[in-house]
VEXDRENRO-86588 format. One record per residue (C-alpha): residue in one letter; y, z, x. Coordinates in Angstrom, 3 decimals. Example, Ala and Ser with C-alpha at 12.3 -4.5 7.8 and 13.67 -1.06 7.14 Angstrom:
2
R aa       yy       zz       xx
R  A   -4.500    7.800   12.300
R  S   -1.060    7.140   13.670
! end
This chain:
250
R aa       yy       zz       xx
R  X   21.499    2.025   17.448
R  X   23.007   -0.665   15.647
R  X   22.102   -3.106   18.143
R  X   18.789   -2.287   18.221
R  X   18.562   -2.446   14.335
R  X   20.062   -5.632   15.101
R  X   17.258   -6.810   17.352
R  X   14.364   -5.888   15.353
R  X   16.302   -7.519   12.222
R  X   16.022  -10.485   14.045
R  X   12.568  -10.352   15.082
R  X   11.132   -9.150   11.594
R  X   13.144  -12.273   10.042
R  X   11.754  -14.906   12.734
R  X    8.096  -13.833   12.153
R  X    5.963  -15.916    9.890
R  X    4.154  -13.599    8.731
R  X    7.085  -11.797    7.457
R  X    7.792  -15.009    4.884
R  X    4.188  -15.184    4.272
R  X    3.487  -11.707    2.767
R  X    6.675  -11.452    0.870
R  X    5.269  -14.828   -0.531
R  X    2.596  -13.047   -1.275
R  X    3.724  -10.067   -2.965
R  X    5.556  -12.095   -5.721
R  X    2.219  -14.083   -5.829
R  X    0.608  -11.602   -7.814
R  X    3.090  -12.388  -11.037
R  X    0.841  -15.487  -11.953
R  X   -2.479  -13.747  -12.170
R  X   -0.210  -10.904  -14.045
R  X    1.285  -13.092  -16.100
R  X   -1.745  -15.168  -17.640
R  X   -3.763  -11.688  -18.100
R  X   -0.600  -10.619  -19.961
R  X   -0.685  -13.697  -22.157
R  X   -4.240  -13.678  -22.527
R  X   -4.431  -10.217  -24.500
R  X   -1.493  -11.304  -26.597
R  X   -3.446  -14.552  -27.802
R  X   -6.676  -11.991  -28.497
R  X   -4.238   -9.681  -30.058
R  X   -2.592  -12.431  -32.346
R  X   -6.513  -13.072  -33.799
R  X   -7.246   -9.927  -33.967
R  X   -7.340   -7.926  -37.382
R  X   -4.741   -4.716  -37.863
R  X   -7.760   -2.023  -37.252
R  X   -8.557   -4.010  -33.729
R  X   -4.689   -4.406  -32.789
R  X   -4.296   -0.555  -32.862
R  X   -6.877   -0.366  -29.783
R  X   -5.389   -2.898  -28.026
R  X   -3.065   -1.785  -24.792
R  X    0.129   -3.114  -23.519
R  X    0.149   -6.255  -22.339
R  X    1.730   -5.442  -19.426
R  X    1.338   -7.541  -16.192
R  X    2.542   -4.205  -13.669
R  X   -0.998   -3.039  -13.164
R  X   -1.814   -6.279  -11.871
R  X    1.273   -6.921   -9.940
R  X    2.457   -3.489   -8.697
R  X   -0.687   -2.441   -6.447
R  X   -1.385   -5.986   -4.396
R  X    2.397   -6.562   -3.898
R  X    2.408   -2.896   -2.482
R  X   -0.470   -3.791   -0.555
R  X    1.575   -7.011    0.828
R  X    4.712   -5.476    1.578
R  X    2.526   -2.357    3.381
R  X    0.798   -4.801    5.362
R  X    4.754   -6.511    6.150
R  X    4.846   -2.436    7.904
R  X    1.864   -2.458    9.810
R  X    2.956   -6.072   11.334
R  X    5.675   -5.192   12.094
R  X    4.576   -2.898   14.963
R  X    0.672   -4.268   15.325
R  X    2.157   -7.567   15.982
R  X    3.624   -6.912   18.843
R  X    0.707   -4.703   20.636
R  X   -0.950   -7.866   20.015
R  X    0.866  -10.035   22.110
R  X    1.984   -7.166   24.473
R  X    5.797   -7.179   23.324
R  X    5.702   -3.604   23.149
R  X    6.526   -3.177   26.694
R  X    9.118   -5.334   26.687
R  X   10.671   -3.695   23.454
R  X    9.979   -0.297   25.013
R  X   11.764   -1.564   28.097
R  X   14.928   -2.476   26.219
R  X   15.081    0.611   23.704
R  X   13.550    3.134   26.250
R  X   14.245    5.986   23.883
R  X   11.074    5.123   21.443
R  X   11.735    7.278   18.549
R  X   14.795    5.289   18.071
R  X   12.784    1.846   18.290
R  X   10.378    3.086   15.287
R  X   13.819    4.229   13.296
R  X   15.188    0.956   13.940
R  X   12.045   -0.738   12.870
R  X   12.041    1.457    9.717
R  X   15.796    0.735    8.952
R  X   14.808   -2.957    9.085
R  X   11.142   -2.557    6.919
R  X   12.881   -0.249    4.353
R  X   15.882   -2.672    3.810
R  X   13.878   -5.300    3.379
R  X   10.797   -4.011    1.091
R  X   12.908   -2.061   -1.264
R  X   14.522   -5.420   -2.201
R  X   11.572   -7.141   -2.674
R  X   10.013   -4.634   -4.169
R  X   12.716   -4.304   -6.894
R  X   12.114   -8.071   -7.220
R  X    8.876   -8.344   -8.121
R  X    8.885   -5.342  -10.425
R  X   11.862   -6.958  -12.436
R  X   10.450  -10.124  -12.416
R  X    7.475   -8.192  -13.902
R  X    9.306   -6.809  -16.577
R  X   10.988   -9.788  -17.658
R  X    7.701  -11.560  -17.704
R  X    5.950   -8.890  -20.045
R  X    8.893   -8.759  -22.184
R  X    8.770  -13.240  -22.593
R  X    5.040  -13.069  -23.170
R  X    5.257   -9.938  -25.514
R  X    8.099  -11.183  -27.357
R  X    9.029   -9.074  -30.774
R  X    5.292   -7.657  -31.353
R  X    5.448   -4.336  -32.381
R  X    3.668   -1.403  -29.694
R  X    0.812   -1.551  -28.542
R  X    0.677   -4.467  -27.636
R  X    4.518   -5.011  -26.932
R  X    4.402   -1.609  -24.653
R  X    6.063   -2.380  -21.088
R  X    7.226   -0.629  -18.547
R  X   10.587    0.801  -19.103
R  X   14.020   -0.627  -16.965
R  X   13.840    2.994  -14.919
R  X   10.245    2.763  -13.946
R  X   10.891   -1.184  -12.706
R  X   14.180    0.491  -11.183
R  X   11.606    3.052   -9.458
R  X    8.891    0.558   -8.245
R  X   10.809   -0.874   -5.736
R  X   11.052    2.560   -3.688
R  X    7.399    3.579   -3.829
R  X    7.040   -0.241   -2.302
R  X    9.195    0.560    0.216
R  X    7.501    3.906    1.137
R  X    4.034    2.046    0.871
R  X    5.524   -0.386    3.774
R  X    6.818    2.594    5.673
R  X    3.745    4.343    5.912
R  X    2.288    1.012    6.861
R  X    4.340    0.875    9.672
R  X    3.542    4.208   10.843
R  X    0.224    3.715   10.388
R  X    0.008    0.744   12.389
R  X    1.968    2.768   15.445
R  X   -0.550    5.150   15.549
R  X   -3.556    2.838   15.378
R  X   -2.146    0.260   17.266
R  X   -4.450   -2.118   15.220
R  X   -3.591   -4.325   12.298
R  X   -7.227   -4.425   10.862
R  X   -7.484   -0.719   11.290
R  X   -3.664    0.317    9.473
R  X   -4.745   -2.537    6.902
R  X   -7.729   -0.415    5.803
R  X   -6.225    2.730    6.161
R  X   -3.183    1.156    3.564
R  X   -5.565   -0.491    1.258
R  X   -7.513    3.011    0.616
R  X   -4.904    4.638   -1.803
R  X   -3.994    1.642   -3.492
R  X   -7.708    0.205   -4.164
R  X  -10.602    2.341   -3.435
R  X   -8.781    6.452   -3.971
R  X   -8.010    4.876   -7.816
R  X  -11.598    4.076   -8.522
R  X  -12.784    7.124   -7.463
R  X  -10.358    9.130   -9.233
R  X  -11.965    7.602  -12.736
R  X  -14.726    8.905  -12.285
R  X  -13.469   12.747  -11.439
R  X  -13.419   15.024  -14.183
R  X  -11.109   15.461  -17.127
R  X   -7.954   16.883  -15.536
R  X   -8.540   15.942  -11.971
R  X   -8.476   12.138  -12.892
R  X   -4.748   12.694  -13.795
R  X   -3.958   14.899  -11.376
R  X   -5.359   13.029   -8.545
R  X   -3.856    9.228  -10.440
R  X   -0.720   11.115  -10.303
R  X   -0.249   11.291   -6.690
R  X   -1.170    7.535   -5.450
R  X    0.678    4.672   -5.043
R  X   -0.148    2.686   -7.524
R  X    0.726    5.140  -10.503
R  X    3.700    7.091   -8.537
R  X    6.670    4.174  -10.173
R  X    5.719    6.152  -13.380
R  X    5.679    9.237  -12.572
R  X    8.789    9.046  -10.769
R  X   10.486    7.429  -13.978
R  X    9.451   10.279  -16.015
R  X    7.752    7.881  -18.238
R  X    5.202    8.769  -21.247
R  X    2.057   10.431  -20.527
R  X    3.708   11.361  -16.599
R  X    2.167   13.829  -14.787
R  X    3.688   14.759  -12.580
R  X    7.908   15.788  -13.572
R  X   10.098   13.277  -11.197
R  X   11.298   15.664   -8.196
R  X    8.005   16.317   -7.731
R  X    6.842   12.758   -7.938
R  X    9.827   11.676   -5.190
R  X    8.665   14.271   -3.287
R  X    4.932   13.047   -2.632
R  X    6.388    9.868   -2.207
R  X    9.135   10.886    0.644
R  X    5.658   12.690    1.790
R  X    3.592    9.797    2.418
R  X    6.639    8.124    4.720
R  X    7.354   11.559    6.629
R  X    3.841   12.207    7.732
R  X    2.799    8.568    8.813
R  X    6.654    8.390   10.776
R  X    6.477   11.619   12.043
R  X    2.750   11.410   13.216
R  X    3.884    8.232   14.403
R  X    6.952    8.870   16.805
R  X    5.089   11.958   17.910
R  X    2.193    9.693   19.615
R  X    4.433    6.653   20.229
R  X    6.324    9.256   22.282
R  X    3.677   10.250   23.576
R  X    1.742    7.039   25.304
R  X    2.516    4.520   28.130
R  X    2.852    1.955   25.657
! end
């Protein structure tokens, strides 16, 4: 098992792609960033009875769902790439035992999106705190050190279910919709739903899972419930996915 960890180590490392997305991920601190210093600047004209409407200037909302988006799409790569050029076979021809290939995959996905997840939402958090500075809440609300500590797990689980996804698709423009869905579109929707089922249904995507795992203000969902929806969305796109990987020629 090791060596085969090993292997696809070395082939998730060599890939362009691979440096190109988690380029990508952090690329989203910029955008974050200015938006972040934007409502400060409106906030520092404002008068006191505006200020009190004003929200956190907080760059995570920006940040959190298109670097989950990047570092899902690093999942579904790293399976869809190689049905693409037909080094499936030969991968399946070295690790014959194919549940063990997508393990070894996910060893090697998990490892490496955790980490940059935690990255990014750090670097998040230290850039709302510069902009923010000393100003008093609202505006100086930001997410808390164990909801940044919590972000970089629900990335990871985004990429895993990516990568599952992608096995049982076996197409990258297919898993890519599929992944975008519950970070982009399922949110939207959810505004719109009644009182009480916006929440509830907020509560159990991607995007807003960091917080509800931390426990943080105005949560949902209590954490053990949170972590389990998240180790949900990685057990049913893995398990769906060795059951059908096992399951074809290729």
């Amino acid at each position: 098992m090791n060596d085969t960890i090993a292997s696809e180590w070395l082939k998730l490392r060599t890939v362009r792609s691979t440096r190109g997305l988690l380029a990508a991920a952090a690329a989203p601190l910029v955008p974050g960033t200015a938006v972040a210093m934007a409502m400060v600047a409106d906030w520092d004209r404002a008068s006191p009875a505006d200020r009190a409407a004003f929200g956190g200037a907080d760059p995570t909302p920006v940040v959190v769902p298109f670097a989950m988006f990047c570092l899902a799409a690093l999942g579904v790569l790293a399976i869809t790439s190689e049905y693409g050029t037909g080094m499936i076979s030969a991968s399946l021809t070295a690790v014959p035992r194919r549940r063990a290939l997508l393990a070894a995959k996910a060893v090697v996905v998990a490892a490496v999106t955790v980490t940059a997840g935690e990255a990014v939402a750090f670097a998040s958090l230290l850039a709302g705190r510069l902009v923010t500075g000393d100003r008093p809440a609202p505006i100086g609300t930001t997410v808390t050190v164990t909801e940044a500590a919590c972000t970089g797990p629900a990335m990871m689980v985004a990429a895993l279910a990516g990568l599952g996804l992608g096995t049982l698709l076996r197409s990258t423009a297919g898993a890519l919709v599929a992944v975008a869905a519950p970070l982009f579109v399922l949110p939207g929707i959810a505004a719109f739903l009644p009182p009480g089922w916006s929440e509830h249904v907020s509560a159990v995507l991607p995007p807003d899972l960091p917080a509800e795992l931390a426990g943080s203000p105005g949560a949902t969902l209590p954490p053990p419930a949170a972590a389990a929806v998240l180790i949900a969305y990685a057990a049913a796109a893995l398990t769906a996915a060795g059951w059908a990987l096992a399951r074809r020629d290729h």
